[in-house]
Biopython code that builds the backbone (N, CA, C, O; Angstrom):
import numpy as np
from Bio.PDB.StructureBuilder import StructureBuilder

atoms = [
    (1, "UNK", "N", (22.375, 157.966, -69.928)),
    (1, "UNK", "CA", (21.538, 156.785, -69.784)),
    (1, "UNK", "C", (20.456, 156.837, -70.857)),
    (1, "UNK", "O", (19.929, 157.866, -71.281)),
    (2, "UNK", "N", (20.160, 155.407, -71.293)),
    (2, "UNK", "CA", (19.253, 155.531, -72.427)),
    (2, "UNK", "C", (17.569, 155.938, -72.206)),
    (2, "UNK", "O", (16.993, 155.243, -71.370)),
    (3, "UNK", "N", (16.960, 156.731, -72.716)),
    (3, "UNK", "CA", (15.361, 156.419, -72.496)),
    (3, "UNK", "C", (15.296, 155.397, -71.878)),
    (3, "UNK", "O", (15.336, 155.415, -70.648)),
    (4, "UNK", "N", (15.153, 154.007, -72.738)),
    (4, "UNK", "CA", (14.362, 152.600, -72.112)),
    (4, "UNK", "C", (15.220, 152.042, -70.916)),
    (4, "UNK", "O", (14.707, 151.218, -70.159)),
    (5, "UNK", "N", (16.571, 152.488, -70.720)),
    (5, "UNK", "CA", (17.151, 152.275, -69.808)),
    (5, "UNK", "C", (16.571, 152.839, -68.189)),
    (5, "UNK", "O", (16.461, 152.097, -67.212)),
    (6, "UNK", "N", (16.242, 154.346, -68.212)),
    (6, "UNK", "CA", (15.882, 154.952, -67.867)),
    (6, "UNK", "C", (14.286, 154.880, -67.224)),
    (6, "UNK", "O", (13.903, 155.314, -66.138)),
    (7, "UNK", "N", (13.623, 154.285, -68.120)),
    (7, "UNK", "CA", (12.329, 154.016, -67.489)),
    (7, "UNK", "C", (12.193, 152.550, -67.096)),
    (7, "UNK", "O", (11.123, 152.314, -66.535)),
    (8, "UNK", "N", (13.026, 151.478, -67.252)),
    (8, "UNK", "CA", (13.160, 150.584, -66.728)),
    (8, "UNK", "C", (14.102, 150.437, -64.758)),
    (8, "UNK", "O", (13.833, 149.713, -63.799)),
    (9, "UNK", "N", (14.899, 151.229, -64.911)),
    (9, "UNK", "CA", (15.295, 151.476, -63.056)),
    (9, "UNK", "C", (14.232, 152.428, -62.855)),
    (9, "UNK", "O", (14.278, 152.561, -61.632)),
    (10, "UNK", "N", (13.174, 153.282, -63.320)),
    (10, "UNK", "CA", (12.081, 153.777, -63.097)),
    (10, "UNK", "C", (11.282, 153.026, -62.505)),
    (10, "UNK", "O", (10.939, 153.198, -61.335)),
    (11, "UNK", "N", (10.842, 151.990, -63.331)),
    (11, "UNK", "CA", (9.742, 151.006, -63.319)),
    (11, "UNK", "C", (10.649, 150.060, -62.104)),
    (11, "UNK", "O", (9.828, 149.322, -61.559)),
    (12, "UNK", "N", (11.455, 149.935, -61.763)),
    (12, "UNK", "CA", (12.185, 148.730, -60.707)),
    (12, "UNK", "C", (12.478, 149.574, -59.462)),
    (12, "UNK", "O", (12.792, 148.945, -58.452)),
    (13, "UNK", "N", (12.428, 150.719, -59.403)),
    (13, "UNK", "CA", (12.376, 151.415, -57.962)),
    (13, "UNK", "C", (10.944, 151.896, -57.795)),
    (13, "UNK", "O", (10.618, 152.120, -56.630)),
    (14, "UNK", "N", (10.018, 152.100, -58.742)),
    (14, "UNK", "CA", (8.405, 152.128, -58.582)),
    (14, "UNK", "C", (7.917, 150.896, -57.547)),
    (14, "UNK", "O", (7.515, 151.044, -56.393)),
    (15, "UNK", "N", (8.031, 149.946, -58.107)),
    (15, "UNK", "CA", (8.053, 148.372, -57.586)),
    (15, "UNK", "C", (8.792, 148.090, -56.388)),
    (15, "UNK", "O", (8.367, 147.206, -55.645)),
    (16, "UNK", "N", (10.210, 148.940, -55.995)),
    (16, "UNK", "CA", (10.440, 149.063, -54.556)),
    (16, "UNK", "C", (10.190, 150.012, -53.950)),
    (16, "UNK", "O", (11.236, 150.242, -53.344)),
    (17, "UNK", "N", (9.530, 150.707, -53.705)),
    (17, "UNK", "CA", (8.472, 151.501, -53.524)),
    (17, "UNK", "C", (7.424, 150.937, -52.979)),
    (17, "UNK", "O", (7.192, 150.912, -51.771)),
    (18, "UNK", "N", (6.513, 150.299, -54.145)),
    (18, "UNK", "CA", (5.028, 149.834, -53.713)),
    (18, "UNK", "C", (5.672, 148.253, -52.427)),
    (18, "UNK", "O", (4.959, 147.362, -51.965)),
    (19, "UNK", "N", (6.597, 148.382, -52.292)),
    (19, "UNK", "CA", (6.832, 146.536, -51.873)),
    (19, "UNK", "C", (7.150, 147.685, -50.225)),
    (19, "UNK", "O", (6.707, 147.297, -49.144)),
    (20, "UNK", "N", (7.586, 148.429, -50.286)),
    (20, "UNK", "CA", (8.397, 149.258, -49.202)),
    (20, "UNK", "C", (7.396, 149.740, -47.994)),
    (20, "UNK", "O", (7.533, 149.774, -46.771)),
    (21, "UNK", "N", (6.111, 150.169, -49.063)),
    (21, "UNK", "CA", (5.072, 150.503, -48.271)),
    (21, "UNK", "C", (3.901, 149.672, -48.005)),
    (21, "UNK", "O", (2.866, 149.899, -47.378)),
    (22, "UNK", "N", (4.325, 148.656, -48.640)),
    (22, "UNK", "CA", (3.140, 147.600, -47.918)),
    (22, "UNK", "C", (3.904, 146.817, -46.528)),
    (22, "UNK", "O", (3.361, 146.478, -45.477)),
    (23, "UNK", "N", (5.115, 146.695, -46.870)),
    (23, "UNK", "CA", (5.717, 146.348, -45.827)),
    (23, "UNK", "C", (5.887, 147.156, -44.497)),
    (23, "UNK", "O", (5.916, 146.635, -43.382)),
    (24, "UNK", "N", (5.982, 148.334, -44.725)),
    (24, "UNK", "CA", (5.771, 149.319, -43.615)),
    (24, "UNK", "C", (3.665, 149.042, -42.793)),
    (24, "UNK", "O", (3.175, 148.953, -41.667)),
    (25, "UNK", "N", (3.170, 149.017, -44.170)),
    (25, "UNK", "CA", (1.930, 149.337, -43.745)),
    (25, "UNK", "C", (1.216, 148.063, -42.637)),
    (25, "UNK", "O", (0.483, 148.160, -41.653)),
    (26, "UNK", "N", (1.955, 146.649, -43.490)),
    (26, "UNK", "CA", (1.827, 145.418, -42.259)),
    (26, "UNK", "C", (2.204, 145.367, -41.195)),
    (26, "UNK", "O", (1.667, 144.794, -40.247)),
    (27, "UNK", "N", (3.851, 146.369, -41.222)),
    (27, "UNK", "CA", (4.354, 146.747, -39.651)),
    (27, "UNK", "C", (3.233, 147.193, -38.940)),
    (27, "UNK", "O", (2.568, 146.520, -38.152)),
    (28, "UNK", "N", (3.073, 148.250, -39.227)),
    (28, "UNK", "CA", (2.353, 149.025, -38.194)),
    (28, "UNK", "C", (0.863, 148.365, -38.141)),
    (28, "UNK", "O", (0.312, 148.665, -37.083)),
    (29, "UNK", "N", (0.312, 147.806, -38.722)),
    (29, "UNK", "CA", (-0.815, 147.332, -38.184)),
    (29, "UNK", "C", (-0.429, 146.389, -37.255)),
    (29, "UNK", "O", (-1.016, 146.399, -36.173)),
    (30, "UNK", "N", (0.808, 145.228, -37.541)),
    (30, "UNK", "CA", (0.823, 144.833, -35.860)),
    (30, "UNK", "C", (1.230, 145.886, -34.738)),
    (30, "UNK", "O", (1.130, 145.479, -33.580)),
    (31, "UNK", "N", (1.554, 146.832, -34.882)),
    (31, "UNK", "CA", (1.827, 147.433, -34.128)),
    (31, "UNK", "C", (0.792, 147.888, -33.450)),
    (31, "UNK", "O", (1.112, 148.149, -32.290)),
    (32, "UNK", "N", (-0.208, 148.073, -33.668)),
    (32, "UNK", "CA", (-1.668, 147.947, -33.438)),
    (32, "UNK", "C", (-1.769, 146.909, -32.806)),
    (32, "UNK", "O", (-1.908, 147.146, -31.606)),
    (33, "UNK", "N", (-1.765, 145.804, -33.062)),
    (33, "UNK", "CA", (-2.158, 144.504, -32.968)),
    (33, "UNK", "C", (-1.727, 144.426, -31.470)),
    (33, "UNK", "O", (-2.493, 144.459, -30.508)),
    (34, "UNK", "N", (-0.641, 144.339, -31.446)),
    (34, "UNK", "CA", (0.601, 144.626, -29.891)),
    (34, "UNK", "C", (-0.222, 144.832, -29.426)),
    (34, "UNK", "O", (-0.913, 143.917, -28.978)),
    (35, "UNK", "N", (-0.655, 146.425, -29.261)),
    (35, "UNK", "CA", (-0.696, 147.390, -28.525)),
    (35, "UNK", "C", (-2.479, 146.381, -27.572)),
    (35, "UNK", "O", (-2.788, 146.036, -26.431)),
    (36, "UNK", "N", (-3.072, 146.329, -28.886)),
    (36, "UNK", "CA", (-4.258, 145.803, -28.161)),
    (36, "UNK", "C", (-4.321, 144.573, -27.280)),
    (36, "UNK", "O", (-5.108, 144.288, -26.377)),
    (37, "UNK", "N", (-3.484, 144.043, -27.686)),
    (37, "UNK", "CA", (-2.731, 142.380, -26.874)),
    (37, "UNK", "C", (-2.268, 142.513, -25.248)),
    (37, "UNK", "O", (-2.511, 141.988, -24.161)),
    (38, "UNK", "N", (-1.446, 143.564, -25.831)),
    (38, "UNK", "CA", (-0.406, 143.998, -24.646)),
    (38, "UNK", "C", (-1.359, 144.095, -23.006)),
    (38, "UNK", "O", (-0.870, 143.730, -21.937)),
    (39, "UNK", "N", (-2.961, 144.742, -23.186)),
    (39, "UNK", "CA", (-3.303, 144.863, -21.318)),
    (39, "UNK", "C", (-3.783, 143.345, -21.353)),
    (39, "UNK", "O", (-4.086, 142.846, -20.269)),
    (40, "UNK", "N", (-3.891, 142.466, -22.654)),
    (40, "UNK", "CA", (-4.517, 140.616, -22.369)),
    (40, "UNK", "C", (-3.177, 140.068, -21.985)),
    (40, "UNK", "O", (-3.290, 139.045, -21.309)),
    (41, "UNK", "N", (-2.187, 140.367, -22.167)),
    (41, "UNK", "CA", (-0.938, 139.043, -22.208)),
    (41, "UNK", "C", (-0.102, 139.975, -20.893)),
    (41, "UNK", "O", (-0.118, 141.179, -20.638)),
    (42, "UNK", "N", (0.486, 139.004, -20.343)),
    (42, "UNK", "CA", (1.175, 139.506, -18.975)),
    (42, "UNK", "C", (2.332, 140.222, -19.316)),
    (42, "UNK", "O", (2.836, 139.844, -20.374)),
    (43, "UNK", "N", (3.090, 141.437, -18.558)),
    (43, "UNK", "CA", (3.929, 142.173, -18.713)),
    (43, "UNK", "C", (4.974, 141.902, -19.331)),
    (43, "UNK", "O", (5.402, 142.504, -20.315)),
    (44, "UNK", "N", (5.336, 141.203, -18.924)),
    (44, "UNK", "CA", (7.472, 140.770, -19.612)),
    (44, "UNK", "C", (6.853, 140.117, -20.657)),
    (44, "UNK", "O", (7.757, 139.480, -21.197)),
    (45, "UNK", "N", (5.646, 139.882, -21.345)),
    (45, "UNK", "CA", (5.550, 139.076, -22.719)),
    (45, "UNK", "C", (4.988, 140.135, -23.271)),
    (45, "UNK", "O", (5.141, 140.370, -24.470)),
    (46, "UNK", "N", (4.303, 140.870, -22.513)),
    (46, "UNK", "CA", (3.036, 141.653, -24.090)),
    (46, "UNK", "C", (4.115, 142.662, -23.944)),
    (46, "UNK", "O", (4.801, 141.988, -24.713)),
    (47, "UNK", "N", (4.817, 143.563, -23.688)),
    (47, "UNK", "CA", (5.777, 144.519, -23.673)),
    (47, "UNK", "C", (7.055, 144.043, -24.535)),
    (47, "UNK", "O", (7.806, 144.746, -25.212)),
    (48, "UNK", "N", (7.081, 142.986, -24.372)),
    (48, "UNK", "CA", (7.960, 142.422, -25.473)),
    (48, "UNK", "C", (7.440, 142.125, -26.798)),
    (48, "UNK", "O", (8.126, 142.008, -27.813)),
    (49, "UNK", "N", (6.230, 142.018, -26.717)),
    (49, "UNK", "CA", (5.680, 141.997, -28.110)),
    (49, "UNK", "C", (5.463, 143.463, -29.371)),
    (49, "UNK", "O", (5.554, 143.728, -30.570)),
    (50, "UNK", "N", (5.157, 144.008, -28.157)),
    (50, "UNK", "CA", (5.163, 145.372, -28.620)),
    (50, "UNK", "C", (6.679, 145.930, -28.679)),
    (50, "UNK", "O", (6.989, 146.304, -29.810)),
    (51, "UNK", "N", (7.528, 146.043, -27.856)),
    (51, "UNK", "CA", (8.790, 146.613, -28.696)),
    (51, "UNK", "C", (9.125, 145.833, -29.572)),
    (51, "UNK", "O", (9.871, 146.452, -30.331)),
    (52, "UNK", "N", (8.964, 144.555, -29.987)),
    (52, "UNK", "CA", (9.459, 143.824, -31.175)),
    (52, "UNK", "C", (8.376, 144.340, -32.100)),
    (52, "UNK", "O", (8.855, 144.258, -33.231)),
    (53, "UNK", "N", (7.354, 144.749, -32.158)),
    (53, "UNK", "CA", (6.774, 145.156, -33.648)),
    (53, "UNK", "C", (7.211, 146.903, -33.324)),
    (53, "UNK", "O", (7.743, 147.444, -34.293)),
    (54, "UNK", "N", (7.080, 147.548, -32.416)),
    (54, "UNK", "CA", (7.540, 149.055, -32.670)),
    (54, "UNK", "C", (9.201, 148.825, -33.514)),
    (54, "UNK", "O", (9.625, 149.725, -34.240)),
    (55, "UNK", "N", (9.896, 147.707, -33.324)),
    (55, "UNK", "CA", (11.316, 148.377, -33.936)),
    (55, "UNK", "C", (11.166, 147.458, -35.138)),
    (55, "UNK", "O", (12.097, 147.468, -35.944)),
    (56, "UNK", "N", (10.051, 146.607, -35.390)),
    (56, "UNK", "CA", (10.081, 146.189, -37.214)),
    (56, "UNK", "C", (9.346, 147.338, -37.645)),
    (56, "UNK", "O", (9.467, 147.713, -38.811)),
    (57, "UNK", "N", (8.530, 147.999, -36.772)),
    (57, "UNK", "CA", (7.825, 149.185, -38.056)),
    (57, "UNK", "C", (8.998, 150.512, -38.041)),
    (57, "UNK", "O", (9.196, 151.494, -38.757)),
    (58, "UNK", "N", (9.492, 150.059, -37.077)),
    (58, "UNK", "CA", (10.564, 151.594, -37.219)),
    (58, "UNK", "C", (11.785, 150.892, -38.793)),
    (58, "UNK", "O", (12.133, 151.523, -39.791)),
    (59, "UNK", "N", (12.022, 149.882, -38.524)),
    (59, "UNK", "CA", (12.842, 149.537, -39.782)),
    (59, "UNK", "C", (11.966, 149.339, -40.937)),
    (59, "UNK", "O", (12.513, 148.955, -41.971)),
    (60, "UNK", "N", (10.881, 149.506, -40.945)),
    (60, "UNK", "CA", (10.066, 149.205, -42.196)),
    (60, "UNK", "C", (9.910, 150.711, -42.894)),
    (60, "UNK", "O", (9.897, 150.938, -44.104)),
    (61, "UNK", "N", (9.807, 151.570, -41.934)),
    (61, "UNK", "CA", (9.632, 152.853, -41.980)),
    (61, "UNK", "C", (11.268, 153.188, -42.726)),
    (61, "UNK", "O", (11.322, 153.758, -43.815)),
    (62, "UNK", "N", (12.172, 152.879, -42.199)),
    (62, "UNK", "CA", (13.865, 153.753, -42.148)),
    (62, "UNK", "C", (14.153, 153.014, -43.863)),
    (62, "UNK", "O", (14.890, 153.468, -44.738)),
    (63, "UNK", "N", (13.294, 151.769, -43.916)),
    (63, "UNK", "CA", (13.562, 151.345, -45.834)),
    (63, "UNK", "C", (12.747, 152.129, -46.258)),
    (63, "UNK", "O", (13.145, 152.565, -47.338)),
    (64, "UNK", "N", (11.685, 152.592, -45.937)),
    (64, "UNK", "CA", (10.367, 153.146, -47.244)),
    (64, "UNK", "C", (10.963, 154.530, -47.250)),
    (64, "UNK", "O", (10.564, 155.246, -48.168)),
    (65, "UNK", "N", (11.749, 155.001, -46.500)),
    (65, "UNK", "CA", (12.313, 156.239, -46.503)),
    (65, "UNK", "C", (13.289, 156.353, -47.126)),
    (65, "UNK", "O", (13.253, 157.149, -48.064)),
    (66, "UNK", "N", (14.562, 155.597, -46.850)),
    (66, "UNK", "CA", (15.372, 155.498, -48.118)),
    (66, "UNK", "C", (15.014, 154.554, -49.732)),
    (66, "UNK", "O", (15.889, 154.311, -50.564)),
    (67, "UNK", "N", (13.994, 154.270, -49.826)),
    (67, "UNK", "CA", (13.773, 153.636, -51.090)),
    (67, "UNK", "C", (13.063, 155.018, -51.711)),
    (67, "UNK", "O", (13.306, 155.340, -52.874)),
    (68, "UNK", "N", (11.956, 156.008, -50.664)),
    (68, "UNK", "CA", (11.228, 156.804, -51.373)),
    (68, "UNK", "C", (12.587, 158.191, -51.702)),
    (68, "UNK", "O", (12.497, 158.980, -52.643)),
    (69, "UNK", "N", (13.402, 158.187, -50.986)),
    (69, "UNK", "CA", (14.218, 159.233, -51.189)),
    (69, "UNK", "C", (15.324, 158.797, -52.761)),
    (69, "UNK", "O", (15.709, 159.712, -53.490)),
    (70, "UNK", "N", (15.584, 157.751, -52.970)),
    (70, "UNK", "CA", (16.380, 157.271, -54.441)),
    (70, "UNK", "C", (15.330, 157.635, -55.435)),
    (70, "UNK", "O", (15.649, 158.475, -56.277)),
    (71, "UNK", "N", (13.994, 157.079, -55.473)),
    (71, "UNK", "CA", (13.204, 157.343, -56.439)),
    (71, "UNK", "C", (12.745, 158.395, -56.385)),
    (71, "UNK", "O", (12.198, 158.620, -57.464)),
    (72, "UNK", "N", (12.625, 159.388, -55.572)),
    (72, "UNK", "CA", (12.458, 160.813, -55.471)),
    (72, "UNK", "C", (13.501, 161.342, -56.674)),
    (72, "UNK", "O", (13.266, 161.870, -57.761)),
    (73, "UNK", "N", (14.797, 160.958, -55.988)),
    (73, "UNK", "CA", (16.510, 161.302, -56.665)),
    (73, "UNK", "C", (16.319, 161.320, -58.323)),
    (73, "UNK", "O", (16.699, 162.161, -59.138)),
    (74, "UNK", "N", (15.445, 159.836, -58.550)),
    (74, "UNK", "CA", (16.043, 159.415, -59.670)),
    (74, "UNK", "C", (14.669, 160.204, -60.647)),
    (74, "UNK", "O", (15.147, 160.761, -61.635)),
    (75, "UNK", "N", (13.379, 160.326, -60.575)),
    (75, "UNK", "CA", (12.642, 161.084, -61.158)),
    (75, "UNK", "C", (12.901, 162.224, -61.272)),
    (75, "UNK", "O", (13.359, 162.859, -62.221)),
    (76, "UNK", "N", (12.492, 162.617, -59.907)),
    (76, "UNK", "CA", (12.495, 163.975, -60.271)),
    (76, "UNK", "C", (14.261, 164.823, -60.612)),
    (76, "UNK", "O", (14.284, 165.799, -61.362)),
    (77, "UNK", "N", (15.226, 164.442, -60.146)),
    (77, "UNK", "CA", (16.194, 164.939, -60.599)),
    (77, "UNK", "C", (17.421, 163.990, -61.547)),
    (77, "UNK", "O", (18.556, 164.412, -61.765)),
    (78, "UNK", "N", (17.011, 162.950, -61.917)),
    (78, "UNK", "CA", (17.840, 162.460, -62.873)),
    (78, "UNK", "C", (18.952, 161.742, -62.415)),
    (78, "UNK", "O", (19.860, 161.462, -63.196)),
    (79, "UNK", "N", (18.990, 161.341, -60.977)),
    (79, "UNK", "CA", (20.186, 160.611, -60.324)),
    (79, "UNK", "C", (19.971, 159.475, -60.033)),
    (79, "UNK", "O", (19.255, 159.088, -59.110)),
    (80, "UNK", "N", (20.669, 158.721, -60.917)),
    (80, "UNK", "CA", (21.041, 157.246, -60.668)),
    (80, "UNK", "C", (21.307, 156.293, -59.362)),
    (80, "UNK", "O", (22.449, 156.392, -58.913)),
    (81, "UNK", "N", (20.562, 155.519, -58.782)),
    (81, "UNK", "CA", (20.642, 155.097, -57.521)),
    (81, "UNK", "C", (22.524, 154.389, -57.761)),
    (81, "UNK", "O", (23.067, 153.897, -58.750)),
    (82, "UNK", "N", (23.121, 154.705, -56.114)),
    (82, "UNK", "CA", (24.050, 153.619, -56.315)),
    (82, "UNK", "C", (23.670, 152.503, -56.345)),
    (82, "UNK", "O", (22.470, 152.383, -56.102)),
    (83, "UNK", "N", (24.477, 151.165, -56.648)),
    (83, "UNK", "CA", (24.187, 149.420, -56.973)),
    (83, "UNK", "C", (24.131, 149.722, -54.915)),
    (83, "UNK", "O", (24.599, 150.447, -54.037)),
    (84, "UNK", "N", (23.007, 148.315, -55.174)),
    (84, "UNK", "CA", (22.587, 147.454, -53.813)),
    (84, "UNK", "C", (23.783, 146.476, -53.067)),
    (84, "UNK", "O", (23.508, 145.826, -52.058)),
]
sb = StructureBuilder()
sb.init_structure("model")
sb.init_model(0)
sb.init_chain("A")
sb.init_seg("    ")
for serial, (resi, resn, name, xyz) in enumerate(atoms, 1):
    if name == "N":
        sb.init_residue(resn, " ", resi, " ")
    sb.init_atom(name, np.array(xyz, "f"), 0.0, 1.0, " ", f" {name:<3s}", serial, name[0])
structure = sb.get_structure()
């Protein structure tokens, strides 16, 4: 792979990266959000509110983990992500 080749899927998994963890980081602040809602809003709704943001931050989490593990791959050891 070329240099500029090389620091360009650099620079485009950097960028999914920073997108990975802001998205995680909005999860979990509603998840927060829930949690504080949850003793104001009645049972079968605020409990539903809260497992619907616990399993978007758990999937926000399960991407920032595999996006940080490719760009881990691809810096520090030189491995080319497979295509999306």
């Amino acid at each position: 792979m070329a240099n500029a080749d090389r620091r360009a899927l650099v620079e485009m998994w950097r960028i999914r990266l920073e997108d990975a963890r802001t998205r995680h980081k909005t999860a979990h602040a509603a998840v927060d959000d829930a949690r504080g809602l949850q003793s104001q809003i009645p049972s079968p709704d605020g409990s539903f509110a809260l497992q619907h943001a616990l399993l978007a931050e758990h999937r926000a989490l399960a991407e920032l983990r595999r996006v940080l593990t490719v760009f881990n791959d691809l810096v520090c050891h030189g491995k080319s992500p497979e295509a999306d």
